[in-house]
ROMARZA-426464 format. One record per residue: z negated, y negated, x negated of N, C-alpha, C in turn. Coordinates in steps of 0.001 Angstrom, whole numbers, plus 500000, padded with zeros to 6 digits. Layout:
! ROMARZA-426464
ZYXZYXZYX/...
! end
This chain:
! ROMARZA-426464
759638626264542469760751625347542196760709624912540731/762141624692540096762335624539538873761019623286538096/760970622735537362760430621323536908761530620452536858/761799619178537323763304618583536239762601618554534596/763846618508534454764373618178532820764578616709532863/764133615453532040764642614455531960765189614107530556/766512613559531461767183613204529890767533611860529846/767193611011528579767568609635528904768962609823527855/770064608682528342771139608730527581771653607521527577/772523607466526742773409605966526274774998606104526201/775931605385526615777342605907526509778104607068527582/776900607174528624777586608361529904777949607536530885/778017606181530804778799605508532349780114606126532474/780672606360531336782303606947531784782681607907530572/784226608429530534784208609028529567783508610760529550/783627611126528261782711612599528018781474612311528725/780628611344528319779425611267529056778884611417530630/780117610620530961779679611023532028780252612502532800/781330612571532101781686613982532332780375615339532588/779948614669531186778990615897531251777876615571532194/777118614416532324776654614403533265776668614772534819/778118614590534684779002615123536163778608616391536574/779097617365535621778725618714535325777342619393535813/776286618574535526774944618857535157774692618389536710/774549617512537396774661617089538570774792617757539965/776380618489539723776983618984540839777480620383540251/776580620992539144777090622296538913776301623353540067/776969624454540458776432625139541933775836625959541030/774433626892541425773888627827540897773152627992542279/772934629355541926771454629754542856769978629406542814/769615628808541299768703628140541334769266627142540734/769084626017540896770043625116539938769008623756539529/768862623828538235768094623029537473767924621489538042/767015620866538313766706619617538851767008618986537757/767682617881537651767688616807536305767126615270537060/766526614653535649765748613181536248766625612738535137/767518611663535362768657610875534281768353609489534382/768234608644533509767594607565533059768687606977531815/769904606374532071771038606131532079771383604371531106/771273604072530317771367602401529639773158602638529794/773401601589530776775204600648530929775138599692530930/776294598634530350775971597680530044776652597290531232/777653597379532496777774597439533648777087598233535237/775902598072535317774967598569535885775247598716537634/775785597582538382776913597979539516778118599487539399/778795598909538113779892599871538004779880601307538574/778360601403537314778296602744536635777369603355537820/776724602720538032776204603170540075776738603577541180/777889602721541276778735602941541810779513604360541745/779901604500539852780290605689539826779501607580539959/778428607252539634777723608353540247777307608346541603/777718606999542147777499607891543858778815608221544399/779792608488543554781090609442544035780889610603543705/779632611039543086779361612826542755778664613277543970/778202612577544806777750613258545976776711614176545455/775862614054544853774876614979544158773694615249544957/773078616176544579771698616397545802770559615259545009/770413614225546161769697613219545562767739613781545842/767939614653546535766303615734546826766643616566545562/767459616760545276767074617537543928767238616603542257/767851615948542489767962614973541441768244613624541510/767787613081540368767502611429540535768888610761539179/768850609556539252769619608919538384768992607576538910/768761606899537443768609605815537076769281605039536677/769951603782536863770617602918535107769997601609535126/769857601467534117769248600328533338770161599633532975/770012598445532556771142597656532028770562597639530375/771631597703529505771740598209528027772837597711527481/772906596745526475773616596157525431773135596700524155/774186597610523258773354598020522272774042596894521407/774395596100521192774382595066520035773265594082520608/772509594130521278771387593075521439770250594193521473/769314593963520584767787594491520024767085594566520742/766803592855521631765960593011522286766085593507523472/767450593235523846767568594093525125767695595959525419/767884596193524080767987597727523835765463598146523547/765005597369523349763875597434523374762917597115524918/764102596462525735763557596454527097763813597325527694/765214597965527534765956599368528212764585600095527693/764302600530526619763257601226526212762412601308526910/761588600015527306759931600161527530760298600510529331/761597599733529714761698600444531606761727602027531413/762081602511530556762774603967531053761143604553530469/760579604196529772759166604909529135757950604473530592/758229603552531244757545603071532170757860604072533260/759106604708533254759325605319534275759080607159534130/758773607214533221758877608471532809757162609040533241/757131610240533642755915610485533746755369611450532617/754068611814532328753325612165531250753372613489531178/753871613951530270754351615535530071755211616294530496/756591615318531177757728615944531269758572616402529754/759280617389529623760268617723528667761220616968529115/762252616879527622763725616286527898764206616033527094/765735615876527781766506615409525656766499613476525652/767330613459524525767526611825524331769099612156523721/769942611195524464771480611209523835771105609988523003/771848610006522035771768609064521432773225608814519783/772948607953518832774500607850518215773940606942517503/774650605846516528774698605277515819774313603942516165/773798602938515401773242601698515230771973601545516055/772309600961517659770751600580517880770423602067518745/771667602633518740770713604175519171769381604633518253/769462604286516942768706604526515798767160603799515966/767327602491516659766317601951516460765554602427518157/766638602629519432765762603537520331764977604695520268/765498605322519121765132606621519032763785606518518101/763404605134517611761940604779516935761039604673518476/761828603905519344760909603545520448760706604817521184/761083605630521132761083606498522110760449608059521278/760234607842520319759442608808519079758338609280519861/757297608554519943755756609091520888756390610073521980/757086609460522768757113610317524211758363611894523433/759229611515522925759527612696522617758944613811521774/758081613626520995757293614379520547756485615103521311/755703614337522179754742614489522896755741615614524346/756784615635524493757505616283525081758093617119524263/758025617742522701759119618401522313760520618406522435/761042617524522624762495617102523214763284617833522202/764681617342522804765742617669521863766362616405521693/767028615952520315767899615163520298769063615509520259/769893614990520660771636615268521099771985614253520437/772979614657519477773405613013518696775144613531518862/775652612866519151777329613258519606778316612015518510/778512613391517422779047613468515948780833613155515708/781095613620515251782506613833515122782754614441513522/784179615342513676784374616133512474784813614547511577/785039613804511885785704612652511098784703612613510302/783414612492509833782899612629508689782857612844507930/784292614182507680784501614706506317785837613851505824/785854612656506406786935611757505892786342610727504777/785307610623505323784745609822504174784701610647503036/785102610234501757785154610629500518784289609996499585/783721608303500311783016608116498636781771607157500012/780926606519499319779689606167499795779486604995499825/780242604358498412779747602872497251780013601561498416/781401602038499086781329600685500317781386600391501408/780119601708502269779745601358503102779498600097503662/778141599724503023777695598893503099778480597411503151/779319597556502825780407596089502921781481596449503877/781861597676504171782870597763505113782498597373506117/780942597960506502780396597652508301779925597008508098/779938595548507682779460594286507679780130594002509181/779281593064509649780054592635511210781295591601510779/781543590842509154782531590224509430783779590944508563/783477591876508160784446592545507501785770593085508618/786897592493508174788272593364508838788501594572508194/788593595706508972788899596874508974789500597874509824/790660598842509219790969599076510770790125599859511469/790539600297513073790022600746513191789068602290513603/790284603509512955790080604589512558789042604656511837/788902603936511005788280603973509169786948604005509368/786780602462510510785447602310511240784435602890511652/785654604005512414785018605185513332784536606113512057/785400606320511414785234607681510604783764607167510074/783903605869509558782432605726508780781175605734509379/781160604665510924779652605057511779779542606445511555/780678607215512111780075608133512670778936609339511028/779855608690510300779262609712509156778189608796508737/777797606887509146776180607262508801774955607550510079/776114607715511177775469608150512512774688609786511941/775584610818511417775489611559511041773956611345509775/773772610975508986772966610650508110771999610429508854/771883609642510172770887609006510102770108610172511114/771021611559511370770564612011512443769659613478511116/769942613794510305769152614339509038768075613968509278/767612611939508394766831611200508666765770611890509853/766583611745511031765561612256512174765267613861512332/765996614316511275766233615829511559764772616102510820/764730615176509457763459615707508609761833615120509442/762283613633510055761190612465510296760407614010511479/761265614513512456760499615300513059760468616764512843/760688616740512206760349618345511715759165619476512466/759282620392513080757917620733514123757571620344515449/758495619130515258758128618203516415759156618553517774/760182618090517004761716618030518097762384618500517189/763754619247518257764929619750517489765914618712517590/766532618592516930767802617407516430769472618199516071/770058617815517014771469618370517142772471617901517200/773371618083516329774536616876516249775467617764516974/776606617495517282777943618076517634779108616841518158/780310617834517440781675617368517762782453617631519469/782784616880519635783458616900520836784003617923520805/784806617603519780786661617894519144787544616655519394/788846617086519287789911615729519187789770615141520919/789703614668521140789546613774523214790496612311522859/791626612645522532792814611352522808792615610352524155/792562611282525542791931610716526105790849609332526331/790051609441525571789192608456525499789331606852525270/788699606047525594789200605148525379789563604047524457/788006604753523110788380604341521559789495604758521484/789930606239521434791076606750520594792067605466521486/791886605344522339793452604684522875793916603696522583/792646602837522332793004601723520865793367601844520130/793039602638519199793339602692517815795073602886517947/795403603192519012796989603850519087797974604334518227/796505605225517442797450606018516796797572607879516845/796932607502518200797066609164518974797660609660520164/798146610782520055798767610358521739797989612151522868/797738612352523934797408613660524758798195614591524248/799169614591523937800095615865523794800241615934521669/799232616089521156799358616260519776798621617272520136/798595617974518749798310619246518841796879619471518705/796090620479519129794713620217519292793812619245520223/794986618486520758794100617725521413793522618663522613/792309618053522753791349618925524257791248617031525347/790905617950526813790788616868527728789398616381527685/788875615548528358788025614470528138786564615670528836/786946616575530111785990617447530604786010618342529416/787135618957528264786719620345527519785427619771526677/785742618371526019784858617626525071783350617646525972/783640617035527141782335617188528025781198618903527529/782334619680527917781496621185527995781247621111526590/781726620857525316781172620956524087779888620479524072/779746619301524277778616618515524113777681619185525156/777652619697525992777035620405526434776369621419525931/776699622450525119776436623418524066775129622955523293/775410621735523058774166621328521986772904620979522817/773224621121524510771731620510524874771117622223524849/772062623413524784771639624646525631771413625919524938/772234625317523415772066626249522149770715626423521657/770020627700521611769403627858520318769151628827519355/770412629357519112771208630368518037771076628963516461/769924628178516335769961627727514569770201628194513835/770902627438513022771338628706511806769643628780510715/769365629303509804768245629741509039767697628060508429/769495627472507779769129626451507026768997625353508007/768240624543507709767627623670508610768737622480508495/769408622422507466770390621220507226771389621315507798/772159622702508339773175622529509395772597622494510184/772957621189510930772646620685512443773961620553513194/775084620540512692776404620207513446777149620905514215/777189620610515364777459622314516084779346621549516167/780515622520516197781789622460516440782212622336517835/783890621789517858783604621681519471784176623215519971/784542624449519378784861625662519006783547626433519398/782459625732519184781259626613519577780622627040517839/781167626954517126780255627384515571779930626048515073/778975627004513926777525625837513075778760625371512098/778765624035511847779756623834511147779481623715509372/779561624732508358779426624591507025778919622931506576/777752623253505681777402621936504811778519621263504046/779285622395503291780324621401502569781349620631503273/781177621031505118781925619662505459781554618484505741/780336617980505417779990617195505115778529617056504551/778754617421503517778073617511502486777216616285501592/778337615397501523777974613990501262776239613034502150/776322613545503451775405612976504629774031613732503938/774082614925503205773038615463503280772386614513501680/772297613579501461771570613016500379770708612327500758/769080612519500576767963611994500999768114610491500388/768765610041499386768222608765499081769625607736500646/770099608029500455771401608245501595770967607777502788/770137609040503799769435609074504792768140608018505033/767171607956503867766713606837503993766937605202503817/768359605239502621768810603754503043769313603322504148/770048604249504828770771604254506273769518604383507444/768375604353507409767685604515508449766356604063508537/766438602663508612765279601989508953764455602268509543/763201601263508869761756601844509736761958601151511027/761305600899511829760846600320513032761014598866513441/759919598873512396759305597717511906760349596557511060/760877597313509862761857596894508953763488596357510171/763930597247511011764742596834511913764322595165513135/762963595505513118762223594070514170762127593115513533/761403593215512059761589591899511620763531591101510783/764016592314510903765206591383510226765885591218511457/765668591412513051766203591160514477765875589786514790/764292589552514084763354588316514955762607589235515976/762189590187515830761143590696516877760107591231516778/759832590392515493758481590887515307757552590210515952/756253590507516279755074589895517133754382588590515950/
! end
């Protein structure tokens, strides 16, 4: 019998995420891969609720959720230490993960993925090559800065992107680190805010095609030679450095990506 695979993730209660999770769950095979899922929602009824409408083989696979606020530190450091508590010693697996306190989970969760060879899955977007200049980051994503909120997106995601380099170099040998684009998912429920997209524009894909993209990046390993494209398309190709080209600046990657330590004490959590 197979081993499971455990993957812990953030952002699959609904949406692509859980799409793909869906997928992974209740896909039929003749041997069909056991998964152990270990799940941070910040609605923990809900999102329970919603995976026991997959009817999944619960003898062959497990699901967890934790309760997870990623704008609170400390509670994204408790999600941490339950799901590391639960994990047993020398399983493989990936880590989903994204921008802000995904950054600072992915410090907590460093030992065990190493120690597992994992993969990281960081779920990107082509909007990165919107950013054109660098100088005001730093004041745009201030929490009291008004901005709209396209602009927003475009920018996490491109120092989401940076910060996933950062981790691309921090483990080098260790773990593989993989970004990828959905593609356009109007669908979703950011885009539906922003309301300035609608299902029927052109290019748009449904919320399951984006699912199967992101999928690609847990299952790919066609790397390209250079170690700096990490961005897989939602088309299925390595997507060229010069589209975002800008992310690849080491002084860049390390201002955007705090130590550990440096993130705890400016939280209040240091010991």
């Amino acid at each position: 019998m197979l081993s499971a695979k455990t993957i812990i993730a953030t952002g699959a209660s609904s949406g692509m995420g859980f799409e793909l999770l869906k997928h992974l769950l209740t896909q039929p095979s003749p041997v069909q891969q056991p998964y152990r899922i270990i799940l941070g929602a910040r609605d923990v009824p809900r999102t329970l609720a919603a995976f026991d409408t997959l009817r999944y083989d619960a003898a062959r696979h497990s699901v967890t959720v934790l309760p997870l606020e990623l704008f609170d530190l400390a509670g994204a450091r408790a999600f941490a230490w339950e799901a590391l508590a639960r994990l047993v010693s020398g399983g493989g697996g990936e880590g989903g993960g994204g921008e802000g306190a995904q950054h600072y989970l992915l410090h907590l969760f460093r030992d065990k993925l190493v120690e597992s060879k994992s993969r990281v899955v960081i779920v990107s977007s082509g909007a990165v090559r919107l950013v054109g200049q660098t100088e005001s980051l730093e004041r745009d994503l201030r929490a009291d800065t008004v901005i709209d909120l396209y602009t927003t997106y475009c920018q996490t995601k491109f120092v989401q992107l940076v910060s996933a380099h950062w981790w691309r170099r921090e483990l080098a040998g260790q773990c593989t680190v993989v970004a990828v684009s959905p593609g356009f998912i109007p669908g979703t429920n950011l885009v539906k805010k922003s309301g300035l997209f609608s299902e029927d524009m052109p290019g748009a894909q449904s919320i399951a095609e984006g699912a199967h993209s992101i999928l690609r990046a847990f299952t790919r390993d066609d790397f390209p030679a250079d170690p700096e494209q990490i961005l897989l398309t939602s088309w299925g190709q390595w997507w060229p450095k010069e589209v975002y080209g800008l992310t690849l600046d080491r002084a860049l990657q390390d201002k955007w990506s705090p130590s550990k330590e440096a993130i705890e004490r400016e939280a209040g959590l240091s010991d």
